[in-house]
C-alpha positions in Angstrom: -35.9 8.0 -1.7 -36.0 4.2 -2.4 -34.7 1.5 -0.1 -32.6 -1.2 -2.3 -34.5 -4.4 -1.3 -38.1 -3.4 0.3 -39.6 -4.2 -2.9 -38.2 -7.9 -3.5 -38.8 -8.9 -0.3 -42.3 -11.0 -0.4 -40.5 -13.7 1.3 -39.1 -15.1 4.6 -35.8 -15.0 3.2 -33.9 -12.1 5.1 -36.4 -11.6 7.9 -33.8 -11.1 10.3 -33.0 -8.1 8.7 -33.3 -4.4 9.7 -34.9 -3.9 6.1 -37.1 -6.6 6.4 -38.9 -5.5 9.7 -39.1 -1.5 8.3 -41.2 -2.9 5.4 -43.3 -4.7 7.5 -44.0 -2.0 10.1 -43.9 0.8 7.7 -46.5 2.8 10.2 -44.0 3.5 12.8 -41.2 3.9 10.6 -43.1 7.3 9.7 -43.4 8.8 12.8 -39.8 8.0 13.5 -38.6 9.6 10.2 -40.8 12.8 11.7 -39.2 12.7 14.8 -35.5 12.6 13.4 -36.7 15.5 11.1 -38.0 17.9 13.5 -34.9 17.2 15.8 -32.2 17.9 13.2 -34.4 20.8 12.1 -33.9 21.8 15.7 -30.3 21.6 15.7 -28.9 25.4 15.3 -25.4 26.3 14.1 -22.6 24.6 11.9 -22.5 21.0 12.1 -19.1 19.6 9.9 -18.7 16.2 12.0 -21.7 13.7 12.4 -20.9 9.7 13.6 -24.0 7.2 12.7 -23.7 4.2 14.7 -27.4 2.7 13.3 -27.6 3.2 9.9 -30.2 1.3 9.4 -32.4 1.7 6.2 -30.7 5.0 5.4 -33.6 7.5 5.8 -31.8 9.0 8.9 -28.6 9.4 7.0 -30.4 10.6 3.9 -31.7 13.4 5.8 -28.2 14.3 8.0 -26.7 14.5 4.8 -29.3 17.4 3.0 -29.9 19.1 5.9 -26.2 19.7 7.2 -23.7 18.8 4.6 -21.2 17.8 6.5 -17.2 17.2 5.6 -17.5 13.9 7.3 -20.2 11.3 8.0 -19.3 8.2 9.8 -21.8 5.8 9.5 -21.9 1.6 11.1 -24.7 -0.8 11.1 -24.6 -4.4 12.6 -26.5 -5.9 9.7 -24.9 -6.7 6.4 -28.0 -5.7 4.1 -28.2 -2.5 6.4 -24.5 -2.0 5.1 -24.9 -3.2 1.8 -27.8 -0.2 1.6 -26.1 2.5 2.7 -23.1 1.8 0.2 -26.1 1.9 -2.9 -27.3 5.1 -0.9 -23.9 6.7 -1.0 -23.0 5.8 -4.9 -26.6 6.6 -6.1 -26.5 10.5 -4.4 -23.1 10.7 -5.0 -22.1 10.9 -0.9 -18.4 11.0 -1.4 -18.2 12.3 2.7 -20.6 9.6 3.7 -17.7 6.9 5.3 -19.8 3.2 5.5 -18.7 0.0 7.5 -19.9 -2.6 8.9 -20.2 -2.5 12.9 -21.6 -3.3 16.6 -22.6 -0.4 18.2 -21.0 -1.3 21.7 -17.6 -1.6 20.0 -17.9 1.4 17.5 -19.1 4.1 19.7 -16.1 3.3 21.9 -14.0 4.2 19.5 -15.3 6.4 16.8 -13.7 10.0 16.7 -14.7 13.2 18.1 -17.1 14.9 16.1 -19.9 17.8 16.3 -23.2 15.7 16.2 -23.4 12.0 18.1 -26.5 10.3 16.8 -27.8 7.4 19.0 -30.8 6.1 16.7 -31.2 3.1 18.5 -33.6 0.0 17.3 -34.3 -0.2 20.6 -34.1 1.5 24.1 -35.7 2.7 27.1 -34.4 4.3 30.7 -34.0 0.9 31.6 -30.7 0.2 29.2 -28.9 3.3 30.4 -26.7 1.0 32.6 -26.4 -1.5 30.1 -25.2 1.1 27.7 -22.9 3.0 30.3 -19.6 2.5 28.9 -20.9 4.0 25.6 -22.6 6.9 27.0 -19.7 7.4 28.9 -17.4 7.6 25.5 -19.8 9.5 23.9 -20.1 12.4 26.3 -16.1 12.6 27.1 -15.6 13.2 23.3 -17.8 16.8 24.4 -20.3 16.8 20.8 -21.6 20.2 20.2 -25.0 18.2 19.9 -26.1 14.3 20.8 -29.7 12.8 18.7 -31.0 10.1 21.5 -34.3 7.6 20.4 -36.1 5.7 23.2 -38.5 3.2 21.8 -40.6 2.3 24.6 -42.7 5.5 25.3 -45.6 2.9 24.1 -45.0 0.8 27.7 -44.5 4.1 30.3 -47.9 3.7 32.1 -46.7 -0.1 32.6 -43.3 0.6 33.6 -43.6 4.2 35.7 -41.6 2.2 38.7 -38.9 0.5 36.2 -38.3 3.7 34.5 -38.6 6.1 37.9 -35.8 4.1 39.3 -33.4 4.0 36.5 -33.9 7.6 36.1 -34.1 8.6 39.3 -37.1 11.1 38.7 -40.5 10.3 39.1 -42.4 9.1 35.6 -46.0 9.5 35.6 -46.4 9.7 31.5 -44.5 10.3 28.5 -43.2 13.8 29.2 -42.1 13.2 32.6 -39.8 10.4 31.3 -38.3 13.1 28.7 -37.6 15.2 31.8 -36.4 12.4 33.5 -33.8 11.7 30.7 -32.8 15.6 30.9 -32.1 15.8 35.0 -30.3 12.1 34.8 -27.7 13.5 31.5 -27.5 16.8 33.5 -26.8 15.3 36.5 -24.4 12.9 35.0 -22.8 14.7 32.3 -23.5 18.5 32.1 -26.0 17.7 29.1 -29.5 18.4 29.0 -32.2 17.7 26.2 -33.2 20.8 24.7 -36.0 19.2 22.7 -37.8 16.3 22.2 -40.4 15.0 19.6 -43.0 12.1 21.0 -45.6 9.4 20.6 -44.7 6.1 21.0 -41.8 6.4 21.1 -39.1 9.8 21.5 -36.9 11.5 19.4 -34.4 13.8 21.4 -31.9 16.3 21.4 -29.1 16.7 24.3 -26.4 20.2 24.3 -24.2 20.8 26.9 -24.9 23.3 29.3 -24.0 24.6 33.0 -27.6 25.5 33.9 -30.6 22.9 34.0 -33.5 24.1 31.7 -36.6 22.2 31.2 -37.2 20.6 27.6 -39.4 21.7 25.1 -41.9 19.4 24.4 -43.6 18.2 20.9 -46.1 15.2 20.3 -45.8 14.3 16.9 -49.1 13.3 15.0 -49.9 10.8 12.3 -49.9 14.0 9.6 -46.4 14.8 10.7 -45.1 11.2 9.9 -47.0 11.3 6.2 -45.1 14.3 5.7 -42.4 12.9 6.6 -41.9 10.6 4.6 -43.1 12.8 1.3 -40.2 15.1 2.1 -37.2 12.8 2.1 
């Protein structure tokens, strides 16, 4: 797939855009796109429903949309281009259940409908924003989603903030896969959710069901190769 703008943008003049950053850090962009594709790959069952509330470049709603084809696909981004994007995205493929709009997460999450799959792709996040993201979690898990996609992009800073993230968790991290577990226990514990699965490096791609018994995660480190692949596929 193409991203309308990447190309054109040899200048300064929309670096505050979403876009602008992804073509400019184009190494970590594939290891996220892996990530999000081993997840949803993960993801067993019908899936009819899916809100977006980061759009972002459109790679993560390119691949909801081949992989499930669903009968509706909300999808928001904060940033105008981001928007602007996604609308090219949806005309060129001919998306005609792909809904756009222009939206801040904090205020769309709270009020987007119930639907089967809740995907949190945020730009950024760690255990430390749980509590700064509370009211939306809170939404999110009363609307009971068959399946929730969660990103935390700080799995690059665990060995400097074990304590931080211990604390907001309330489970002792050591590495990267105790702070997975640690996300598991604190959504059980809070919500009746666990994560099922979860893809890592430097940062973690994960997938939360609901369930009445705690089971431990399974476990994936994703590799440079997996990111190239990635990106071929979609």
């Amino acid at each position: 797939m193409s991203v309308t703008g990447l190309t054109e943008r040899e200048d300064d003049e929309h670096k505050d855009s979403f876009l602008y950053w992804i073509r400019n850090h184009y190494s970590s962009v594939q290891g996220h796109i892996a990530g999000q594709l081993k997840v949803f790959k993960a993801i067993t069952g019908e899936v009819s429903t899916i809100n977006e509330y980061f759009g972002g470049s459109g790679m993560g709603t390119m691949m909801l949309q081949r992989i499930f084809k669903p009968t509706i696909h909300s999808v928001w981004d904060i940033d105008p281009m981001c928007v602007s994007n996604l609308e090219t995205l949806k005309e060129t493929h001919g998306f005609n259940n792909l809904v756009v709009a222009e939206g801040d997460a904090k205020s769309t999450i709270l009020s987007a409908e119930q639907c089967d799959l809740e995907v949190l792709d945020f730009n950024r996040f760690s255990p430390s924003k749980i509590r700064t993201w509370k009211d939306q979690f809170d939404a999110v898990f009363k609307r009971t989603p068959k399946w929730i996609y969660l990103v935390d992009t700080a799995q690059s800073r665990v060995p400097l903030l074990r304590k931080a993230f211990s604390d907001a968790l309330g489970y002792p991290v050591v590495n990267r896969e105790d702070c997975l577990r640690g996300y598991s226990k604190y959504f059980f514990e809070h919500y009746s959710y666990i994560v099922e699965y979860g893809a890592y490096s430097n940062f973690a791609c994960m997938l939360l069901k609901p369930s009445d018994i705690y089971v431990e995660p399974s476990l994936e480190k994703i590799s440079r190769l997996d990111g190239m692949g990635a990106l071929q596929t979609w």
